[in-house]
N, CA, C and O atoms as a GROMACS GRO file, in nm:
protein
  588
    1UNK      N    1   0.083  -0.118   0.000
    1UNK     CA    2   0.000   0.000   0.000
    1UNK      C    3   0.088   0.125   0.000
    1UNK      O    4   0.187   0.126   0.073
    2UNK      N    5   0.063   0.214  -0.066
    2UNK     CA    6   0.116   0.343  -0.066
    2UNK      C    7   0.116   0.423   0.056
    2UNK      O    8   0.117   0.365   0.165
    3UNK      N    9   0.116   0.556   0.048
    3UNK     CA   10   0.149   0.624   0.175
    3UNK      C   11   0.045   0.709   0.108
    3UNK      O   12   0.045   0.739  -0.011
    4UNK      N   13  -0.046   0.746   0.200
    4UNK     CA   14  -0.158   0.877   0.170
    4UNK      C   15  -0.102   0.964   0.096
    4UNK      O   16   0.020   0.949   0.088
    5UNK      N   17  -0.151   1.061   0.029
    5UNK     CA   18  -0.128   1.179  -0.031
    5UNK      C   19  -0.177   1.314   0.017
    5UNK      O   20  -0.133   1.420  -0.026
    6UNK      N   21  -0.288   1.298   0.125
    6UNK     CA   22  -0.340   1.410   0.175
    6UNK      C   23  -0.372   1.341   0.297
    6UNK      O   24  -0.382   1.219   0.287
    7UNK      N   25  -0.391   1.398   0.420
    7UNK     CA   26  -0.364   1.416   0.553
    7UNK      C   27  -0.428   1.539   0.592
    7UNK      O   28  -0.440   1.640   0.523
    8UNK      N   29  -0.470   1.521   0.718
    8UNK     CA   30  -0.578   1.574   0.833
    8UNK      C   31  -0.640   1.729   0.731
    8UNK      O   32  -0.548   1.741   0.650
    9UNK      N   33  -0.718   1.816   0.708
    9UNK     CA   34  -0.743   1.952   0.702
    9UNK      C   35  -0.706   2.014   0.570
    9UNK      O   36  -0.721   2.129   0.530
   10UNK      N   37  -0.634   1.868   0.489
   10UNK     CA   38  -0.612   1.915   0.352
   10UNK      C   39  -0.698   1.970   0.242
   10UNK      O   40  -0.792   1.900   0.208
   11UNK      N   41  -0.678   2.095   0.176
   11UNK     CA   42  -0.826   2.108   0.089
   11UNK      C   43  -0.804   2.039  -0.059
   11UNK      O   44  -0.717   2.070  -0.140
   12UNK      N   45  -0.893   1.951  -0.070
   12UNK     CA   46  -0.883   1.888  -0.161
   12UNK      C   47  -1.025   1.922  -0.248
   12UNK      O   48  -1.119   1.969  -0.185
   13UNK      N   49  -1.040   1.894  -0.414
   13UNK     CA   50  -1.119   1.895  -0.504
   13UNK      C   51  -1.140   1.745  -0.524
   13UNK      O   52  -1.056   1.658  -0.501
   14UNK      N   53  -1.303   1.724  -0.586
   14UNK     CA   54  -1.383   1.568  -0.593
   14UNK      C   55  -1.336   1.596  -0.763
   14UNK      O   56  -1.371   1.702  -0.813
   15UNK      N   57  -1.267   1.508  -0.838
   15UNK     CA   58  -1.263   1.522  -0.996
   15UNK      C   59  -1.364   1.440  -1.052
   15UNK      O   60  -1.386   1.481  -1.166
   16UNK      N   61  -1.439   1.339  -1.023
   16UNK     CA   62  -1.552   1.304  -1.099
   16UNK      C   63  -1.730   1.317  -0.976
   16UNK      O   64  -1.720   1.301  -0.855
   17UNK      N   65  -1.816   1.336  -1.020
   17UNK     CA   66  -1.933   1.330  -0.932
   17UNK      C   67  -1.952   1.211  -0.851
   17UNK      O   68  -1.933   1.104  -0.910
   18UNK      N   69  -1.987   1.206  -0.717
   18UNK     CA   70  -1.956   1.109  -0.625
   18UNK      C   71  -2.090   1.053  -0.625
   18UNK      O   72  -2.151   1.159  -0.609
   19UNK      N   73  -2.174   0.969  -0.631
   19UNK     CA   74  -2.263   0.930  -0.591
   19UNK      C   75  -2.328   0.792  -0.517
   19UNK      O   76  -2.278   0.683  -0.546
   20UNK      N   77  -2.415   0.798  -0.442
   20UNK     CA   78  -2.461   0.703  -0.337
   20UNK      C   79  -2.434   0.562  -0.355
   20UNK      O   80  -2.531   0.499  -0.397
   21UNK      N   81  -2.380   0.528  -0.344
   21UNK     CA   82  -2.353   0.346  -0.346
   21UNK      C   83  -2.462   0.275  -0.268
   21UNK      O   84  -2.480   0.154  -0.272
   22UNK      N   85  -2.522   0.349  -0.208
   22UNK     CA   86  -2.642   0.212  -0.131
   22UNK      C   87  -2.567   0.254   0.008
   22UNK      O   88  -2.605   0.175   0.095
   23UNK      N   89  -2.474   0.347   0.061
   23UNK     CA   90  -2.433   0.329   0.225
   23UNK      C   91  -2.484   0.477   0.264
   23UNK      O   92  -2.510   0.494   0.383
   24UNK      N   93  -2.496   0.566   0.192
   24UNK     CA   94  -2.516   0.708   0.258
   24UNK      C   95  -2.686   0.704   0.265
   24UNK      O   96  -2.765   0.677   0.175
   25UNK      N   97  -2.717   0.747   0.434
   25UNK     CA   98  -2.823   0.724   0.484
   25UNK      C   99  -2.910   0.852   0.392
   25UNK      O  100  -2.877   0.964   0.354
   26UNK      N  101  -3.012   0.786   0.381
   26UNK     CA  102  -3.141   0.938   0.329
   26UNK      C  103  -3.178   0.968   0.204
   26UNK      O  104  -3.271   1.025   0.147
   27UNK      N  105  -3.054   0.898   0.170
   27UNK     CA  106  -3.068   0.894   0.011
   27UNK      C  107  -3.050   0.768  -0.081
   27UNK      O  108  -3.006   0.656  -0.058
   28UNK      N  109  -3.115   0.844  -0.221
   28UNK     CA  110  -3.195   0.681  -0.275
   28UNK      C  111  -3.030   0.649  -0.396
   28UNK      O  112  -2.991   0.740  -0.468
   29UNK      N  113  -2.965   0.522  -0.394
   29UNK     CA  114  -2.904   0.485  -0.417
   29UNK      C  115  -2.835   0.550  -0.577
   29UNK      O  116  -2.929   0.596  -0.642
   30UNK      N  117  -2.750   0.559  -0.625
   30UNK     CA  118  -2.725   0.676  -0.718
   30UNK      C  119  -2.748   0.769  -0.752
   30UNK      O  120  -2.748   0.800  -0.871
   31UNK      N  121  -2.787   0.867  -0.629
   31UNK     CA  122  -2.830   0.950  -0.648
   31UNK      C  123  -2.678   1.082  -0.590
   31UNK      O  124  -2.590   1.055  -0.508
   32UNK      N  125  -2.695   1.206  -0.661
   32UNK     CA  126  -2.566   1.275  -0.656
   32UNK      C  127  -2.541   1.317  -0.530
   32UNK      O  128  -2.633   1.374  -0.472
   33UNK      N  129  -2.397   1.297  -0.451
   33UNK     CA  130  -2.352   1.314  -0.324
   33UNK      C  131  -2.314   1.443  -0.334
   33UNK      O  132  -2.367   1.534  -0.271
   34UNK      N  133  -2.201   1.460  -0.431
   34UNK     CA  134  -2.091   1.582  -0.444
   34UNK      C  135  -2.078   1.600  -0.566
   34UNK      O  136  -2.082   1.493  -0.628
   35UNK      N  137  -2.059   1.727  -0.655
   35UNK     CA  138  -2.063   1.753  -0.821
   35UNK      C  139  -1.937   1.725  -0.810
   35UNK      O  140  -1.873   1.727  -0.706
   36UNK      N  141  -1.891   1.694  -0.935
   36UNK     CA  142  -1.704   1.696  -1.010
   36UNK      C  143  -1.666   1.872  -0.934
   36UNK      O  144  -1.752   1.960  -0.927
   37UNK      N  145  -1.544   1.887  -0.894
   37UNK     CA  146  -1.480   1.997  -0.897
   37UNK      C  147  -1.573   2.069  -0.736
   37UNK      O  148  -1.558   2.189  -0.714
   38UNK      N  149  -1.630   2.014  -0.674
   38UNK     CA  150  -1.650   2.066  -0.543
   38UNK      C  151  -1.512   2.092  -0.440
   38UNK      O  152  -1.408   2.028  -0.459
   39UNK      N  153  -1.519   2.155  -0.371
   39UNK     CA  154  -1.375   2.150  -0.309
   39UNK      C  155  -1.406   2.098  -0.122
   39UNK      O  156  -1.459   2.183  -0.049
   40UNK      N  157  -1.383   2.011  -0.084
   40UNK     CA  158  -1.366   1.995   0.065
   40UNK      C  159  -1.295   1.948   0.125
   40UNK      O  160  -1.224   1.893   0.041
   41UNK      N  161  -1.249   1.922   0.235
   41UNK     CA  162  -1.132   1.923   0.356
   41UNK      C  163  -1.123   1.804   0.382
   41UNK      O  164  -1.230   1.746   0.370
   42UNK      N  165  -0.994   1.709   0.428
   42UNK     CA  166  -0.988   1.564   0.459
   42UNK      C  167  -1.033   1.573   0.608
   42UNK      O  168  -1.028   1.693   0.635
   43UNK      N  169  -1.071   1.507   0.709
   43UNK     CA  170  -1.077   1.480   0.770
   43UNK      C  171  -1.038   1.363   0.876
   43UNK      O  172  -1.034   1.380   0.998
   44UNK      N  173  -1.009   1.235   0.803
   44UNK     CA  174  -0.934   1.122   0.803
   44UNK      C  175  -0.916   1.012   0.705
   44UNK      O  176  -1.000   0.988   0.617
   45UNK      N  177  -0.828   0.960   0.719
   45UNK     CA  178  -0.846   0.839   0.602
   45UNK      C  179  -0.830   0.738   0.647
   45UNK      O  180  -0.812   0.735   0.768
   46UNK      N  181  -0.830   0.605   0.566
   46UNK     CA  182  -0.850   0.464   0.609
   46UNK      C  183  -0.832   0.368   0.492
   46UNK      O  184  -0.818   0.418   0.380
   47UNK      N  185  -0.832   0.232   0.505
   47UNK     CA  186  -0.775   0.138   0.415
   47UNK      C  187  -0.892   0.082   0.374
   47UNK      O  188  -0.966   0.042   0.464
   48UNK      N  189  -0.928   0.068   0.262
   48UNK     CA  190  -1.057  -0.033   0.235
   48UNK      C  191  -0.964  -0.155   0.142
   48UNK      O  192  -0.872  -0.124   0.067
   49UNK      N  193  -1.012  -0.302   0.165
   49UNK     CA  194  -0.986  -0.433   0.154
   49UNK      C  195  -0.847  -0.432   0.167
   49UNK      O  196  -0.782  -0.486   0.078
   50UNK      N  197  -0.775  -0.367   0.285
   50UNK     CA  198  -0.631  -0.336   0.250
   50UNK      C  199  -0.594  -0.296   0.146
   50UNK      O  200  -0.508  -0.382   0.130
   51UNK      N  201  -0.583  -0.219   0.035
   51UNK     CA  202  -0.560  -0.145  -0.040
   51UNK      C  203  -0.606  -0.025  -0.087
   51UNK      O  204  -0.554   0.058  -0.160
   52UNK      N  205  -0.698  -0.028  -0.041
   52UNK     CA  206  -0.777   0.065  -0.164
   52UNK      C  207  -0.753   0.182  -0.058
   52UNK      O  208  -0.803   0.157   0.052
   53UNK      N  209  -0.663   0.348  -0.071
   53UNK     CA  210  -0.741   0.475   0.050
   53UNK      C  211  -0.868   0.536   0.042
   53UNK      O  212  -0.935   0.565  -0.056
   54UNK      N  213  -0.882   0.546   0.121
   54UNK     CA  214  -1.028   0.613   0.155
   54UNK      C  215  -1.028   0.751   0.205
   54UNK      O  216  -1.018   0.744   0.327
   55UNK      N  217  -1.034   0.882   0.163
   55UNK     CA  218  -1.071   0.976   0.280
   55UNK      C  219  -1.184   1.013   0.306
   55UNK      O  220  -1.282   1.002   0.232
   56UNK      N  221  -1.179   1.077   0.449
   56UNK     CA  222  -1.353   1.100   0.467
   56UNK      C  223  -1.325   1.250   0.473
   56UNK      O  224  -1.249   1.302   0.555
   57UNK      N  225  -1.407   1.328   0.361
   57UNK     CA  226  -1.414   1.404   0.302
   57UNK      C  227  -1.528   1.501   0.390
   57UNK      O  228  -1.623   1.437   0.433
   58UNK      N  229  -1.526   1.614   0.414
   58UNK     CA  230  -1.611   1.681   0.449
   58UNK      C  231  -1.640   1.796   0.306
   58UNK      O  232  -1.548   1.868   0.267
   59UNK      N  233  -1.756   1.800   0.248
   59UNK     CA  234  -1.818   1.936   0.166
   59UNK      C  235  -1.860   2.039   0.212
   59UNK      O  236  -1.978   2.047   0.177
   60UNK      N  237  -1.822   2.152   0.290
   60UNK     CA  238  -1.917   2.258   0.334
   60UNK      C  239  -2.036   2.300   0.262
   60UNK      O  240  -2.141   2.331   0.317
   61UNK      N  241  -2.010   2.300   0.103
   61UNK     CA  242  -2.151   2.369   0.025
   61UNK      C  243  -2.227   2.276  -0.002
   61UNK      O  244  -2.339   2.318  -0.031
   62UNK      N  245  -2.216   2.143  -0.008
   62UNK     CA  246  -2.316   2.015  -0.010
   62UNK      C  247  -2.361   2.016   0.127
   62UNK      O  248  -2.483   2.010   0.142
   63UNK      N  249  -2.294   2.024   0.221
   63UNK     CA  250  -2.340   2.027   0.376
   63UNK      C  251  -2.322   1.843   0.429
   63UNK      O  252  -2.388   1.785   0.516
   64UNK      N  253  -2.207   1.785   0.341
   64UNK     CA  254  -2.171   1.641   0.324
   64UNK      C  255  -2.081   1.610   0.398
   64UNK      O  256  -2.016   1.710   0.427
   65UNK      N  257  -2.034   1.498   0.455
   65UNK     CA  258  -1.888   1.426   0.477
   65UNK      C  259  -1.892   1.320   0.389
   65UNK      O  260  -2.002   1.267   0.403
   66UNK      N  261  -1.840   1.275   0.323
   66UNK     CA  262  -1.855   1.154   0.215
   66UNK      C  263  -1.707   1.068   0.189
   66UNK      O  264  -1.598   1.121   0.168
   67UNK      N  265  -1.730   0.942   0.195
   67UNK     CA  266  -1.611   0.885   0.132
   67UNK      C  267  -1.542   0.898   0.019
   67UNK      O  268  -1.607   0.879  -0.083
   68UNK      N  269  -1.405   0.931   0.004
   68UNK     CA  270  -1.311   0.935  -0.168
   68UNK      C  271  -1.245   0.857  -0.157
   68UNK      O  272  -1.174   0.846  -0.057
   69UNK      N  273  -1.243   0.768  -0.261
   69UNK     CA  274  -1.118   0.734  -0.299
   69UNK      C  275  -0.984   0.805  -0.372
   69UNK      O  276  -1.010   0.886  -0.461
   70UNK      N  277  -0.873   0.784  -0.346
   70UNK     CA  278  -0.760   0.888  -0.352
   70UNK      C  279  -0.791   0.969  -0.522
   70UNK      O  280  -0.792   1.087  -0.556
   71UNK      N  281  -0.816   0.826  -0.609
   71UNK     CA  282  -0.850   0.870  -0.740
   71UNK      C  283  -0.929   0.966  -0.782
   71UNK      O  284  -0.935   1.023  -0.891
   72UNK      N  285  -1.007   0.983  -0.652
   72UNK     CA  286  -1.067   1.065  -0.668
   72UNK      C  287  -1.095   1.247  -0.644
   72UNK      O  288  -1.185   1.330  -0.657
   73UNK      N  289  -0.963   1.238  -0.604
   73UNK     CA  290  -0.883   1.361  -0.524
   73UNK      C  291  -0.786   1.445  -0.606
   73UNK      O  292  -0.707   1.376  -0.670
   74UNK      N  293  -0.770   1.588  -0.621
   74UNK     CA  294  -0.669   1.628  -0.651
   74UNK      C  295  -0.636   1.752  -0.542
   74UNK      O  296  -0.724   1.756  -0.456
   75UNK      N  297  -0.551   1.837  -0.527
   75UNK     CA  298  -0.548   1.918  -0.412
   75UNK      C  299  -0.601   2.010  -0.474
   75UNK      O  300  -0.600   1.994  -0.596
   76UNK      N  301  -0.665   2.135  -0.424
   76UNK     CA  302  -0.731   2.191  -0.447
   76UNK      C  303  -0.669   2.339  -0.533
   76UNK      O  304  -0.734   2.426  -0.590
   77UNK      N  305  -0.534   2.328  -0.516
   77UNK     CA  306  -0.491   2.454  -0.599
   77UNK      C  307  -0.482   2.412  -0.699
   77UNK      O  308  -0.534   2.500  -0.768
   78UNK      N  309  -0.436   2.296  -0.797
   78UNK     CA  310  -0.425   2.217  -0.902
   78UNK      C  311  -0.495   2.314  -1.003
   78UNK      O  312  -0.612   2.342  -0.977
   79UNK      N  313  -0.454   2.354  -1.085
   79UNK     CA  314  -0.577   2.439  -1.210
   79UNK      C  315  -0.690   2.278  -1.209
   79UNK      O  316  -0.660   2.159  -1.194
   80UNK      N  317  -0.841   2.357  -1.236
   80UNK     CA  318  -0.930   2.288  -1.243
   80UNK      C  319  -1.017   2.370  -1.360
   80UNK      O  320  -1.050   2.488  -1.346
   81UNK      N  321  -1.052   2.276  -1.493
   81UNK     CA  322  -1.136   2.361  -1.544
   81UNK      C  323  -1.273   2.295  -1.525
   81UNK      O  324  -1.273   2.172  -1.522
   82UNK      N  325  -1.381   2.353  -1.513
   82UNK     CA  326  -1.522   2.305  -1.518
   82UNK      C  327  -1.537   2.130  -1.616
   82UNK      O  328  -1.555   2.011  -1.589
   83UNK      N  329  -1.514   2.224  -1.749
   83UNK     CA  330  -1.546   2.129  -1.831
   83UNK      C  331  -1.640   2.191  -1.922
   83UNK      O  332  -1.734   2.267  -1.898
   84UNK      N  333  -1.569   2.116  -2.097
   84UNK     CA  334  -1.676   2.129  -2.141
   84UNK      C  335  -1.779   2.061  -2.174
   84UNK      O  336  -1.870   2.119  -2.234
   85UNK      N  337  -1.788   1.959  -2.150
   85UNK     CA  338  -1.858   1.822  -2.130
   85UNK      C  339  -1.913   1.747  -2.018
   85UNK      O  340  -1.840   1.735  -1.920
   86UNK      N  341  -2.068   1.676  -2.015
   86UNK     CA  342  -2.096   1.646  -1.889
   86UNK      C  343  -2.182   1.518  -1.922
   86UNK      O  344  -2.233   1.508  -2.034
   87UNK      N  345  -2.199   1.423  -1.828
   87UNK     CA  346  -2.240   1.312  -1.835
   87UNK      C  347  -2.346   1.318  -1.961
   87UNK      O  348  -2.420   1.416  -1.948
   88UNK      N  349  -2.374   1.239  -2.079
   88UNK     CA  350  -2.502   1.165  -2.138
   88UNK      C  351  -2.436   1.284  -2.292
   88UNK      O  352  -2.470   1.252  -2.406
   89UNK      N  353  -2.370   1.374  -2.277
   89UNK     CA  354  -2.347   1.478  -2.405
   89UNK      C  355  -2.275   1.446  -2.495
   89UNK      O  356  -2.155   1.431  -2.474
   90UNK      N  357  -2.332   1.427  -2.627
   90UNK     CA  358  -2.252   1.379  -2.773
   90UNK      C  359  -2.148   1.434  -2.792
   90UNK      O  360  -2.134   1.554  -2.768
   91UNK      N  361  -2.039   1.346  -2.848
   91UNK     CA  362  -1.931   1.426  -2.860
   91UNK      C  363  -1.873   1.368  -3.029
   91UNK      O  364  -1.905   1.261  -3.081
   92UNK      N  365  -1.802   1.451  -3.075
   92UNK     CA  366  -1.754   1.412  -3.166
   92UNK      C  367  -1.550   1.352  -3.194
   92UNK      O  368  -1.474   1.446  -3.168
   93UNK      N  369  -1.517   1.292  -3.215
   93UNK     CA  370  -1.334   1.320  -3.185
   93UNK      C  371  -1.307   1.330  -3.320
   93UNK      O  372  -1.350   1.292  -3.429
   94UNK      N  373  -1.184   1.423  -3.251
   94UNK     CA  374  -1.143   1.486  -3.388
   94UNK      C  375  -1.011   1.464  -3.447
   94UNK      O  376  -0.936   1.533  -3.516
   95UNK      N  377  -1.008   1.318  -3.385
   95UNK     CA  378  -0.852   1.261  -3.440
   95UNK      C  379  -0.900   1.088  -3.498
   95UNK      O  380  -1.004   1.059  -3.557
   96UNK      N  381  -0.815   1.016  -3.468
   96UNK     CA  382  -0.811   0.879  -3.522
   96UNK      C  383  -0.734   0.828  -3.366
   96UNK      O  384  -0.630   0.864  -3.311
   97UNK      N  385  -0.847   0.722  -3.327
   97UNK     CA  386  -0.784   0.654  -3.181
   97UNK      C  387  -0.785   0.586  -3.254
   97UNK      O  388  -0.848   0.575  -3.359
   98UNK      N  389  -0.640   0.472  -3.155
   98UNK     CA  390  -0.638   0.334  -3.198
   98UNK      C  391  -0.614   0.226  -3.022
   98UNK      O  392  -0.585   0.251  -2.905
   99UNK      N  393  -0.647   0.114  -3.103
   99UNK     CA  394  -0.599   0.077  -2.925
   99UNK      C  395  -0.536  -0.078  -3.010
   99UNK      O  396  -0.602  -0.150  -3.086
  100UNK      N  397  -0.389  -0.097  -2.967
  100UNK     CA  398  -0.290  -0.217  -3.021
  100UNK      C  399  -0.294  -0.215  -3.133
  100UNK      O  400  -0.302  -0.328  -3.182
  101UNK      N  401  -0.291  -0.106  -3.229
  101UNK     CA  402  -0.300  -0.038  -3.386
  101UNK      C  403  -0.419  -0.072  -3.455
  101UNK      O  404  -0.441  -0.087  -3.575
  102UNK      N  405  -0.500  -0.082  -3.345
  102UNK     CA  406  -0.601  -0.085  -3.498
  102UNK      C  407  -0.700   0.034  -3.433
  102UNK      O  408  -0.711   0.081  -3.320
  103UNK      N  409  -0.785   0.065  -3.595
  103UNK     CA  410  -0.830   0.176  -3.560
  103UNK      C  411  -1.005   0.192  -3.511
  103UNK      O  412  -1.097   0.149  -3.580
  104UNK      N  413  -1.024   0.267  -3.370
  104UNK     CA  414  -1.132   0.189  -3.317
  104UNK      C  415  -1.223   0.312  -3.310
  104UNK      O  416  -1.321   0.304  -3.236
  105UNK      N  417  -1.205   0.414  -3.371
  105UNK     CA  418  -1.280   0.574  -3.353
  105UNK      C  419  -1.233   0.634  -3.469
  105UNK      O  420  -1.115   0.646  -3.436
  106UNK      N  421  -1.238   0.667  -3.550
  106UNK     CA  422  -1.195   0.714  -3.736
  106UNK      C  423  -1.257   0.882  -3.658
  106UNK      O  424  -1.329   0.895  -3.559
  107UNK      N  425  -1.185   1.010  -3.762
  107UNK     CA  426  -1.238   1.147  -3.706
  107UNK      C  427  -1.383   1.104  -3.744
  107UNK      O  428  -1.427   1.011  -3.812
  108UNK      N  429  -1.427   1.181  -3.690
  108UNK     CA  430  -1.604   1.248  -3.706
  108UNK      C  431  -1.705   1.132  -3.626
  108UNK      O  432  -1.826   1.154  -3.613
  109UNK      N  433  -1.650   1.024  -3.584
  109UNK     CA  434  -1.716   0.912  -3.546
  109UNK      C  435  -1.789   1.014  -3.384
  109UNK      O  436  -1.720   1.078  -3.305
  110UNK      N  437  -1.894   1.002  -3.379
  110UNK     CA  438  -1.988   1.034  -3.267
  110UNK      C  439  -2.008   0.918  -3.157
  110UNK      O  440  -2.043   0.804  -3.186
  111UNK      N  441  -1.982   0.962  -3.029
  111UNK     CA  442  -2.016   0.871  -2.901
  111UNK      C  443  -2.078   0.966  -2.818
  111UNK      O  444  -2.108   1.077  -2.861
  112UNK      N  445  -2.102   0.923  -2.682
  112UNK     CA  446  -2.167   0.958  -2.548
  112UNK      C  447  -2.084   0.941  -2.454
  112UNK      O  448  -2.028   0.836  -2.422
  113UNK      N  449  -2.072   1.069  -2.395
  113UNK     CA  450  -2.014   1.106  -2.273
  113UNK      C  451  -2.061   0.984  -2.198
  113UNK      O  452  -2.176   0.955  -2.231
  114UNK      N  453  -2.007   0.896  -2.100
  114UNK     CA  454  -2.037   0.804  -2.003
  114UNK      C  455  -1.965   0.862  -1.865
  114UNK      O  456  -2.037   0.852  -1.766
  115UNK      N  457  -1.870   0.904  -1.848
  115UNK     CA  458  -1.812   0.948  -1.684
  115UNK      C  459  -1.696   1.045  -1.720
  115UNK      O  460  -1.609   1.025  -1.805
  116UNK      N  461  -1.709   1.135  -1.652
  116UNK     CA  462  -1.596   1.269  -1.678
  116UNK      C  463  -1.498   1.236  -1.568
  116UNK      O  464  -1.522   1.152  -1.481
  117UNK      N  465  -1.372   1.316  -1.576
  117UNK     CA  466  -1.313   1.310  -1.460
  117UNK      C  467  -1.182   1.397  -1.508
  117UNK      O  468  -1.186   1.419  -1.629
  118UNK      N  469  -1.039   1.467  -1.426
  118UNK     CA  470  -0.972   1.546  -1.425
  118UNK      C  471  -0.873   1.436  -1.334
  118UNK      O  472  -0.913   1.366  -1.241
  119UNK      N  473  -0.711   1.446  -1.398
  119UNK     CA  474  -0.642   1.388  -1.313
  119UNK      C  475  -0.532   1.475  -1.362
  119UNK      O  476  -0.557   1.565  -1.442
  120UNK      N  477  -0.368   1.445  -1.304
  120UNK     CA  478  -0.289   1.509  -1.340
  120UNK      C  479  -0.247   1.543  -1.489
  120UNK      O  480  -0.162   1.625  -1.525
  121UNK      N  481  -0.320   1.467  -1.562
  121UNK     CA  482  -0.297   1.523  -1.724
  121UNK      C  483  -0.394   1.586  -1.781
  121UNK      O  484  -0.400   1.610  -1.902
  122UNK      N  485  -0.484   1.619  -1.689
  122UNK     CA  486  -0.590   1.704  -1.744
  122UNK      C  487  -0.722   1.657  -1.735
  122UNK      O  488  -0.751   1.558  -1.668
  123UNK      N  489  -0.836   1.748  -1.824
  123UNK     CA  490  -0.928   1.682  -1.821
  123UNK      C  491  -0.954   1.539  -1.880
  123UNK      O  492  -0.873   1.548  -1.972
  124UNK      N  493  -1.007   1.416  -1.893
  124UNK     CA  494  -1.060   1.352  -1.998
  124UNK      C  495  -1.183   1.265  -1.963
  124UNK      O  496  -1.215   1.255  -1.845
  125UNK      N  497  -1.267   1.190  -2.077
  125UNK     CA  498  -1.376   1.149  -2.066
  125UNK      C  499  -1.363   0.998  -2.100
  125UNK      O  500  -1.279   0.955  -2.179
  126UNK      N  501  -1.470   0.909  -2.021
  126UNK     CA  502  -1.471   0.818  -2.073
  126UNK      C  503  -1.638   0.825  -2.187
  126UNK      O  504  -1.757   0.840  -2.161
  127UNK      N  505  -1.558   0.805  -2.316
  127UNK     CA  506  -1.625   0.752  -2.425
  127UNK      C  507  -1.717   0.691  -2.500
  127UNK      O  508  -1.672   0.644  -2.605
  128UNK      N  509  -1.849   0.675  -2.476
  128UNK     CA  510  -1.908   0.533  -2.551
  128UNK      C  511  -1.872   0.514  -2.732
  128UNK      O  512  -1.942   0.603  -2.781
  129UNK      N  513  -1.814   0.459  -2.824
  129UNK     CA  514  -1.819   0.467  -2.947
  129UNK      C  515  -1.900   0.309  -2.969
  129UNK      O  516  -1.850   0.209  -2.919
  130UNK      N  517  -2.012   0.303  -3.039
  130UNK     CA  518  -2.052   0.150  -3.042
  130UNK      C  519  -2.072   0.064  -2.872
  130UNK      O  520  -2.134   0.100  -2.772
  131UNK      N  521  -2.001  -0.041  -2.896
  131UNK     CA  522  -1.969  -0.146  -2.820
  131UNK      C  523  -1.839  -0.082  -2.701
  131UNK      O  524  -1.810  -0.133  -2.593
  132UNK      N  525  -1.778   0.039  -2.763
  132UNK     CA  526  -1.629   0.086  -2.698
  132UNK      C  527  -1.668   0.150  -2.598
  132UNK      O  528  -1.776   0.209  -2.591
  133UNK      N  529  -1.580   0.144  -2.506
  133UNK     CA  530  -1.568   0.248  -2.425
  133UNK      C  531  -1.408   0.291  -2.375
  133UNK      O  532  -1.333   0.231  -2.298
  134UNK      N  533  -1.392   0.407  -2.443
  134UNK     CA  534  -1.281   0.481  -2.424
  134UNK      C  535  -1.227   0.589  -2.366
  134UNK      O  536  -1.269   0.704  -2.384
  135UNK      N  537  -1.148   0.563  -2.306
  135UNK     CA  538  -1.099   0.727  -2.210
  135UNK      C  539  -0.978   0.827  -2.312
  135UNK      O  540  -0.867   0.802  -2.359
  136UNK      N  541  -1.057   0.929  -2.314
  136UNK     CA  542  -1.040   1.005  -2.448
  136UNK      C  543  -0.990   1.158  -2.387
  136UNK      O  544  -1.068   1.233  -2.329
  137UNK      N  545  -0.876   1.182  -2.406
  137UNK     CA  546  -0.825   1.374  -2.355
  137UNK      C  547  -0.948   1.464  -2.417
  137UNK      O  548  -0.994   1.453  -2.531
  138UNK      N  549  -0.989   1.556  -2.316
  138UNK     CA  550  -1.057   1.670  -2.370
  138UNK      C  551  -1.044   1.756  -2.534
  138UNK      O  552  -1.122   1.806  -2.615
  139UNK      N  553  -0.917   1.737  -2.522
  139UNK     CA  554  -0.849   1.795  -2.631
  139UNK      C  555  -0.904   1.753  -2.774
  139UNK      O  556  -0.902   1.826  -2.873
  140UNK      N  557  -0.961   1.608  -2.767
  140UNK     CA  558  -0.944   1.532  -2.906
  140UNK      C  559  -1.128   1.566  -2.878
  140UNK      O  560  -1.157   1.452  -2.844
  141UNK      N  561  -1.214   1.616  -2.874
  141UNK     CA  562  -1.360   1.596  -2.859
  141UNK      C  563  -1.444   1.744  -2.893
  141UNK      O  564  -1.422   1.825  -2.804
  142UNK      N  565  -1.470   1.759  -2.923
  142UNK     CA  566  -1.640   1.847  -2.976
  142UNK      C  567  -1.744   1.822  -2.967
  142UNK      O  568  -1.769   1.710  -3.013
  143UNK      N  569  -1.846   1.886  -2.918
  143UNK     CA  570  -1.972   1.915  -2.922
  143UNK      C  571  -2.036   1.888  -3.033
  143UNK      O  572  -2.013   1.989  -3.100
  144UNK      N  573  -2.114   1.805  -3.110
  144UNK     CA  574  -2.236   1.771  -3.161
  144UNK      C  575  -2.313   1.863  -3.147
  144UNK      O  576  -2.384   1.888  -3.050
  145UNK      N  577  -2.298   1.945  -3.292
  145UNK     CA  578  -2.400   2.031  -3.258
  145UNK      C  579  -2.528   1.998  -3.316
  145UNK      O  580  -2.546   1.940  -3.423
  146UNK      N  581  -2.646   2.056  -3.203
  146UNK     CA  582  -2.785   1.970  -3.225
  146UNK      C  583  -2.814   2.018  -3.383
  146UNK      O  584  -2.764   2.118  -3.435
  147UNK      N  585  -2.900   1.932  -3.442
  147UNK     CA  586  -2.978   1.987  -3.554
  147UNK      C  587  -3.027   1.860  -3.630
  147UNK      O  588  -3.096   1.871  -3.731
   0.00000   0.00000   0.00000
């Protein structure tokens, strides 16, 4: 196991939307805890199945304490952009992915936003193309515009 990354009072940012697993009392099971890019304070952390960290997160503007996983953490000065993309929104890419050379997204090919998130290389999205699902840099994606 690693060594924490954040410790007691740290202000940390949530990079993807946190929602209810079935343990947070009051509320009905996937339903939204904390938005992407909220910012709140560690409070303690802990080991789940021996590996996995956990912090327990306090939100002041949700009015939350909620569990993160580390992945799910960046510190809070980190540049953070909103985003221009958000869960269920068409996107278009505007390159040629491949995954073990072959080619699995050609330009102009259209998918669905499935889960956003921000880590140290920036923003990126995971993908639906078809049957695919790909985690794709902000950079390579556009807006579908309606019509």
């Amino acid at each position: 196991m690693n060594k924490p990354r954040f410790s007691f009072g740290d202000e940390v940012r949530v990079v993807r939307t946190v929602r209810n697993d079935g343990t947070y009392p009051g509320l009905q099971k996937g339903d939204q805890l904390v938005r992407r890019g909220s910012i709140g304070y560690v409070r303690e952390w802990g080991v789940y199945l021996q590996e996995h960290i956990v912090y327990q997160v306090h939100f002041p503007s949700e009015g939350r304490v909620v569990g993160c996983r580390e992945s799910e953490l960046i510190a809070a000065e980190v540049f953070w952009d909103a985003g221009l993309f958000q869960y269920g929104d068409q996107v278009e890419v505007n390159a040629t992915l491949t995954l073990k050379g072959q080619v699995v997204a050609a330009p102009g090919a259209v998918g669905k936003i499935t889960a956003t998130g921000q880590g140290l290389q920036g923003e990126s999205f995971t993908v639906q193309f078809g049957d695919r699902f790909l985690q794709v840099p902000a950079r390579l994606l556009r807006q579908v515009e309606a019509g």
